[in-house]
C-alpha positions in Angstrom: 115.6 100.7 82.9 116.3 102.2 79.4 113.8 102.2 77.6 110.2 104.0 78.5 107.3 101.3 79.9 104.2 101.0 77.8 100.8 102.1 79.0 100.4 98.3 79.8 103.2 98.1 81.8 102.7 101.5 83.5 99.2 100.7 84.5 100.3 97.2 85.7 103.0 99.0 87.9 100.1 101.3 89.3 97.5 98.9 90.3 100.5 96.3 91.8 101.5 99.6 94.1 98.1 100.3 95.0 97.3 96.9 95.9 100.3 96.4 97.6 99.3 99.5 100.2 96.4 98.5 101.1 93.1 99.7 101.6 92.7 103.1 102.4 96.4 104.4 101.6 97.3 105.9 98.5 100.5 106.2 96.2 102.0 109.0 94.4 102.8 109.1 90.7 106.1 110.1 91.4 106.5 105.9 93.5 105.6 104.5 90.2 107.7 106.3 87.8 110.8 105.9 90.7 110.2 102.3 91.1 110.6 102.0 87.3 113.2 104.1 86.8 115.1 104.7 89.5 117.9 106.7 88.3 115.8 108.4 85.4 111.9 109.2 86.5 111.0 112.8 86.0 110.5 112.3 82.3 107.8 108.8 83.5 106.0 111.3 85.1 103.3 112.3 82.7 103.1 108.7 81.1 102.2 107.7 84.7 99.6 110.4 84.7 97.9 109.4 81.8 98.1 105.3 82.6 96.5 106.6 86.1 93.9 108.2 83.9 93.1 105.6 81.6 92.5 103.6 85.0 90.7 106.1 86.8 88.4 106.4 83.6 87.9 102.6 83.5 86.8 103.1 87.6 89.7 100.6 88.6 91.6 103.5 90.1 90.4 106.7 92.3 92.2 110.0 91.9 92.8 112.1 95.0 93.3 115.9 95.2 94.0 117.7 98.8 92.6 114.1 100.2 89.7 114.0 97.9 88.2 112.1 95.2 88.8 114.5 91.6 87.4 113.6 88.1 90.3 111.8 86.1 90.2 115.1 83.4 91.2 117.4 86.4 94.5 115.6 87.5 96.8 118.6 87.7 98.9 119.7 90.7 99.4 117.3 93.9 97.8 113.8 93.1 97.4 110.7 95.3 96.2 107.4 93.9 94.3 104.6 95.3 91.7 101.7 95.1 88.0 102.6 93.8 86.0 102.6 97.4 88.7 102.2 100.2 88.4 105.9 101.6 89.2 105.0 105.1 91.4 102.0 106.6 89.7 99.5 108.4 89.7 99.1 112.3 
């Protein structure tokens, strides 16, 4: 992909890979900017960030930190994403 995804397309590309999981498991950033770009991601990185934001601020997305759920303003360092209210898998 040449050109850089819109915040439409990046949030689209979120929610598909967090849907796709499952309930319970989470995504990294870093499997939605490599499954847009495959051969060119680092730079997706922080649009991905703030698409995951925008979601997370809209409660259609949860934010995870060491495992845990972390306001949307304090996504720095490690980040998992997932589905609002799927913390554990079911039996």
């Amino acid at each position: 992909m040449t050109a850089r995804p819109d915040p439409t397309a990046l949030q689209a590309e979120i929610l598909r890979q967090v849907t796709a999981c499952g309930p319970g498991r989470s995504i990294s950033p870093n499997d939605v900017a490599r499954a847009l770009a495959p051969e060119a991601w680092q730079p997706l990185l922080g649009p991905v960030r703030k698409a995951a934001m925008a979601l997370a601020a809209e409660g259609k997305l949860e934010v995870l930190r060491k495992g845990k759920p972390a306001e949307p303003e304090a996504m720095r360092g490690v980040l998992r994403l997932r589905l609002p209210g799927t913390s554990a898998a079911p039996d």
